[in-house]
N, C-alpha and C positions, 0 to 999 in steps of 0.2 A: 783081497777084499778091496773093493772099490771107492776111494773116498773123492770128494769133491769140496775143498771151503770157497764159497763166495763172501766176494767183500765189495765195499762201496766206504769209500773213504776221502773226502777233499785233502787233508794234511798227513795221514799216513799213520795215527793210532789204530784203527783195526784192520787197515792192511798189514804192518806189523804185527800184529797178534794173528790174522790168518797164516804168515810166514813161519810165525815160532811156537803154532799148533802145527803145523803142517811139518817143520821139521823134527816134529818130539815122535809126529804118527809116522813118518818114511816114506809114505806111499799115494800122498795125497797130493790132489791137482789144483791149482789157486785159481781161480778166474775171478776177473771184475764184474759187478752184477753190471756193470752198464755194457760192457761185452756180449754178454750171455745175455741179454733184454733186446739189441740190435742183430742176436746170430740166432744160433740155436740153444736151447733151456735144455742138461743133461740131467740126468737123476743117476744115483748112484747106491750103494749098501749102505755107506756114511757119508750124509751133505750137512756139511757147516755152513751156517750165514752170519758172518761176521758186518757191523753196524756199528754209527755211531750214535748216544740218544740224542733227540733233538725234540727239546717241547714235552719232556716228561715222558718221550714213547719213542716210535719207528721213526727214522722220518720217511717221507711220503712215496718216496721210490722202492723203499722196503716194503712197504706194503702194495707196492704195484706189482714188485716181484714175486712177492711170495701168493699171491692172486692165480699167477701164472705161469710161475713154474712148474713141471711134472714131480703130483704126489701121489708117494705109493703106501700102502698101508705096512710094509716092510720093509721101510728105509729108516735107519736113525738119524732123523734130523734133529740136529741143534743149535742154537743160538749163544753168538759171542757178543756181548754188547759193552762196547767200550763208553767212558762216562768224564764229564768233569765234573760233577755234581752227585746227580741221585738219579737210577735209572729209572725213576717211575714207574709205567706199567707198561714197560719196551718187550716184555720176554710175552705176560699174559694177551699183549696184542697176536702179536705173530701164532701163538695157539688156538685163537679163535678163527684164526685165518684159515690154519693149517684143520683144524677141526672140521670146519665148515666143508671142507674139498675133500675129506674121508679117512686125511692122516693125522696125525699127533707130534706134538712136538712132545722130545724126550729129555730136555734140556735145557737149562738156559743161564748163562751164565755173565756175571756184569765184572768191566775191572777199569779200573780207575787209571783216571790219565790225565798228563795235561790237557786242559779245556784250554779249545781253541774259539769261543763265541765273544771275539774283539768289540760288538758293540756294547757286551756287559763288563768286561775286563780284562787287562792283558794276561798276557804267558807267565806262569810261574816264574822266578828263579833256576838257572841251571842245578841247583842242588836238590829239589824237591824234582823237579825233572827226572834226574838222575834216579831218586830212589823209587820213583812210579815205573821206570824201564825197570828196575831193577823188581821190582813186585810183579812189575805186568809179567816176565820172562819165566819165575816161577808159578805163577800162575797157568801160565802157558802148559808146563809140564805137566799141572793139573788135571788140565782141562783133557787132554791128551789121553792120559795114563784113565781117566772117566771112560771117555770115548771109548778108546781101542776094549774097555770092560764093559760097556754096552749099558751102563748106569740109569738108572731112573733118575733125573734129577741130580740136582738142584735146579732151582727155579728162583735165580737173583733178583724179583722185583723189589722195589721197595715197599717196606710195611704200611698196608691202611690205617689212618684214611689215604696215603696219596697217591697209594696205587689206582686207586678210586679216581681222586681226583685228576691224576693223571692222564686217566682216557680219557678224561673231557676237554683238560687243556691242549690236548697232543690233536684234539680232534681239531682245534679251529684253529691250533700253530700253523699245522700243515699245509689249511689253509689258506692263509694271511702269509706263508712264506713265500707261495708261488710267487708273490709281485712283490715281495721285499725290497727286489731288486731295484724297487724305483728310489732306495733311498742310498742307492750308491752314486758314485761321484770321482769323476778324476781330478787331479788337480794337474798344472800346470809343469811339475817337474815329473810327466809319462813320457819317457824315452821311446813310444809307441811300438815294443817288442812283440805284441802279442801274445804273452804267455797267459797273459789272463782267460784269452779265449782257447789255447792248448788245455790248459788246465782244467777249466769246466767238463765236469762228470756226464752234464746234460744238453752241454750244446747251446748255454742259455746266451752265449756272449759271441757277438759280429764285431769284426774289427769295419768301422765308417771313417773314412777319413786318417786313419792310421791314430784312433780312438775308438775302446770300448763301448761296446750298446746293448745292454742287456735286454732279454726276451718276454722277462716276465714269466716265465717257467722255470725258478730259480727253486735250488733246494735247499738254500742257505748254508752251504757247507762251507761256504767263504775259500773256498782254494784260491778265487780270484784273488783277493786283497792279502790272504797269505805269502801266494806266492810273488805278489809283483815284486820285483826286485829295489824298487826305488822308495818303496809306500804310497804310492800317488793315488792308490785307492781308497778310499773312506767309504764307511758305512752311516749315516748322517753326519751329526755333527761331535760326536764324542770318542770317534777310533783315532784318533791322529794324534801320534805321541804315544800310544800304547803298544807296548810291545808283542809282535807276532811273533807266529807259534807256526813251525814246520816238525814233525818229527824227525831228528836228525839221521833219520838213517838214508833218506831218500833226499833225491835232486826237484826239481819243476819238471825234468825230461822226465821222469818215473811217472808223470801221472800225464802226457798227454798221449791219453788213450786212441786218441783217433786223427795220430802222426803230425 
């Protein structure tokens, strides 16, 4: 049986969770949805789409993918949506999506992780850290042991009202995140390596001058300012001094997708 998990990840929470469903099912193929969005879109018997929330729901490339990817009315597709908060209404989005186009989602499920959104607040402690891999990993087998049984369900939103309110906030995040970007900022200790623009999912960041310039088609997933190595990036004026968030399982070379 043929499975597929797609992931879309800046700092590597549910690319890790794509890896440790995919090693509980044996048989399953990992691809980046930014990959699969610039080649070609496969459908399979089991497609996972692993995400992180953003804004109470999808963020905004999730729902360009799932727009456009091939659905069939006999594939079990499911949703893995990793969280530092409250997943909103991230799972009931992607069902209206998948409804709409003739298929169903059959799943959906939220797991908690360190939150990496630096302009609300830094990275946990390593010990809280520690016990969310350690949660997220059994989960993992969960989610897995569901799958491979072909499960109805579960469907991890959060309870109304915010699931509610959720699709409204997610609606004008996604929004207002595209140009986000304009409130980022380097400072003067950038050793001008370029990772920031490696690292971008979306292609939003030109190195000018041997300095960052963002596109304005940003999807907030902060890889930039995670991964630069110095901190020289900010996102206004309150990330500086707060501590980022990589998932320690991966390098800045893990994510530049596009060499």
């Amino acid at each position: 049986m043929k499975t597929i998990l797609y992931w879309f990840s800046g700092t590597g929470n549910s690319r890790a969770m794509a890896q440790d469903v995919a090693a509980e099912l044996g048989d399953a193929a990992i691809v980046p949805v930014v990959t699969a969005m610039s080649g070609s879109m496969e459908t399979a018997d089991r497609v996972g789409l692993f995400f992180p929330v953003y804004g109470f729901g999808i963020p905004g490339i999730i729902g360009d993918f799932v727009r456009k990817m091939p659905i069939t009315a006999s594939t079990y597709f499911f949703t893995v949506a990793t969280m530092g908060g409250t997943a909103g209404a991230s799972h009931r989005q992607v069902r209206r999506i998948v409804r709409g186009r003739g298929g169903d989602l059959m799943a959906g499920w939220s797991v908690q992780m360190p939150g990496n959104y630096t302009p609300l607040y830094g990275a946990p402690p390593d010990a809280t850290q520690h016990k969310q891999f350690l949660a997220a990993r059994a989960r993992a087998k969960t989610i897995a042991q569901a799958v491979m049984a072909g499960a109805r369900g579960p469907f991890e939103d959060s309870m109304p009202p915010l699931s509610w309110i959720g699709l409204l906030l997610n609606r004008v995040s996604v929004k207002s995140f595209r140009v986000a970007d304009r409130k980022f900022r380097v400072e003067q200790s950038c050793t001008h390596c370029g990772i920031c623009a490696k690292v971008c999912p979306v292609a939003n960041i030109v190195m000018k001058a041997g300095a960052p310039v963002w596109q304005n088609r940003c999807e907030q997933c902060l890889a930039c300012l995670q991964w630069c190595p110095v901190e020289a990036i900010q996102s206004g004026r309150s990330t500086k001094g707060r501590r980022r968030y990589r998932h320690p399982k991966y390098t800045a070379s893990d994510f530049f997708l596009r060499g």
